[in-house]
C-alpha positions as CSV (number, residue, x, y, z in Angstrom):
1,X,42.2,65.2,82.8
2,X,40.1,67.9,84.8
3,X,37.6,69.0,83.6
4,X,38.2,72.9,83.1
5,X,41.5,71.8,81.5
6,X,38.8,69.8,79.0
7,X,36.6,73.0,78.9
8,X,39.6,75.3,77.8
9,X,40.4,72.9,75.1
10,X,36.5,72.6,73.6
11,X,37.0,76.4,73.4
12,X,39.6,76.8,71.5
13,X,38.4,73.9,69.4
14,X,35.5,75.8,69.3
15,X,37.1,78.6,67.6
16,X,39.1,76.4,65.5
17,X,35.7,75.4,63.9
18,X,35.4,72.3,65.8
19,X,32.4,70.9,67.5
20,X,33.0,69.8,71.1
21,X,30.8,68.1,73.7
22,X,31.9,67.9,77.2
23,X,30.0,64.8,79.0
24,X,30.6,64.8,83.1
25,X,29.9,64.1,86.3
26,X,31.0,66.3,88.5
27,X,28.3,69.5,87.6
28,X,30.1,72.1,89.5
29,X,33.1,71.9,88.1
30,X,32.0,71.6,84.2
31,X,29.8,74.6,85.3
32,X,32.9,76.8,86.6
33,X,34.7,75.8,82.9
34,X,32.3,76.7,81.0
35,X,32.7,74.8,78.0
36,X,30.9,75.7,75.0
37,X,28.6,72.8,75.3
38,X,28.2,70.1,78.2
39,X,26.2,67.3,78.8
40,X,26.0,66.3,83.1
41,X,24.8,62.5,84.2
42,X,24.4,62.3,87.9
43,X,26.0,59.6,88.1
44,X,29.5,58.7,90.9
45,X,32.7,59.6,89.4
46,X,34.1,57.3,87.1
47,X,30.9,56.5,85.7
48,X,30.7,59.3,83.0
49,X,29.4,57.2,80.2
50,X,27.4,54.6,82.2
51,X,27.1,51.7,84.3
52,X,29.5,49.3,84.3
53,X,28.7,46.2,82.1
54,X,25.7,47.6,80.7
55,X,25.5,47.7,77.7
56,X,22.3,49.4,77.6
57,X,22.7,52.1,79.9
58,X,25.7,53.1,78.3
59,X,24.8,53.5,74.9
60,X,21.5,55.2,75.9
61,X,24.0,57.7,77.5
62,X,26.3,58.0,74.6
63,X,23.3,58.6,72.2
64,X,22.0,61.0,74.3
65,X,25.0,62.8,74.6
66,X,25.5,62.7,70.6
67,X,22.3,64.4,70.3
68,X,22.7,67.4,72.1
69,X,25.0,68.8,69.4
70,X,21.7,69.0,67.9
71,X,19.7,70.1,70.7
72,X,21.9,72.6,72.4
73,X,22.1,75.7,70.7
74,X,23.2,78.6,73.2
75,X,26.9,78.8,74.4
76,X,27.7,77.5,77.5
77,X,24.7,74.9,78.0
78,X,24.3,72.1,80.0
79,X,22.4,69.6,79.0
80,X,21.2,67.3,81.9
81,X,20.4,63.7,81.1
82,X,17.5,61.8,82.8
83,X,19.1,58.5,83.7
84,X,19.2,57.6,87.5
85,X,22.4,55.5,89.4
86,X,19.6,53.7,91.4
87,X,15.7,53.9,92.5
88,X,16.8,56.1,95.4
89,X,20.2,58.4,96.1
90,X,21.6,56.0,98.7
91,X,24.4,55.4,96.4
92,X,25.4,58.9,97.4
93,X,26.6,57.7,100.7
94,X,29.1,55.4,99.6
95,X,29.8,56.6,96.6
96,X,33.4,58.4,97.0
97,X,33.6,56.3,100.5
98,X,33.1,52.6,100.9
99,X,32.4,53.5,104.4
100,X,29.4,55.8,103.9
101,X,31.2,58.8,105.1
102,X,31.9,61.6,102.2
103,X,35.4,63.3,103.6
104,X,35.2,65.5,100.3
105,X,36.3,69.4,100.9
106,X,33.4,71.4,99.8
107,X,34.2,72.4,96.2
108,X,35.2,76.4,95.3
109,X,34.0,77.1,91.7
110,X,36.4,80.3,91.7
111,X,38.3,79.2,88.4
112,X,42.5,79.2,89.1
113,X,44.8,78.9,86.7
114,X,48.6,78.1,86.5
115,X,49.2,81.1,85.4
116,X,48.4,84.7,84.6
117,X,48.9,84.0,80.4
118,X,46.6,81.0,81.0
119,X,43.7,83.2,83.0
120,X,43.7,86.0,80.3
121,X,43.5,83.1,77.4
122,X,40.8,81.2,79.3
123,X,38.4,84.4,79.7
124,X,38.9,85.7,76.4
125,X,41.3,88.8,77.2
């Protein structure tokens, strides 16, 4: 599920009462959804809640994640975690691409919506 569709949904959660926490990957586009409160790890796609098969990394991330329901206390923050992929960003290279080359069309934070109901829920109208 995208991750504005995710957004709309921890706002009207939200205003059900319910706390939500949005943990991604992708910053620009939990930053166009605006969900009432994020958490980003630079990490490659896929990878949201850590590395795979360790154990370690990922429940550091989870716990970290937990806690900003604590720590974040303005609408629409994102919380950025420390952990690091690798020792360097060479993992960027490869990381959509086995080959090293990103073909990725630059991304357009302009939200869109299916339709015109859906834009005047999403912003509140």
């Amino acid at each position: 599920m995208c991750h504005q569709t995710v957004s709309l949904i921890a706002r009207h959660l939200e205003g059900l009462g319910t706390p939500t926490l949005c943990l991604a990957s992708a910053l620009d586009i939990v930053t166009a959804g605006q969900p009432p409160r994020a958490v980003f790890l630079d990490y490659p796609l896929g990878h949201t809640t850590g590395k795979p098969f360790d154990r370690a990394d990922q429940l550091d991330v989870v716990r970290q994640a937990l806690n900003a329901f604590e720590g974040i206390r303005e609408a629409s923050t994102i919380a950025h975690l420390p952990n690091r992929w690798a020792n360097d960003d060479s993992w960027r290279q490869t990381a959509m691409h086995p080959t090293g080359s990103d073909t990725r069309q630059p991304r357009d934070t302009t939200p869109m919506y299916q339709t015109e109901a859906d834009r005047l829920l999403a912003e509140g109208a």
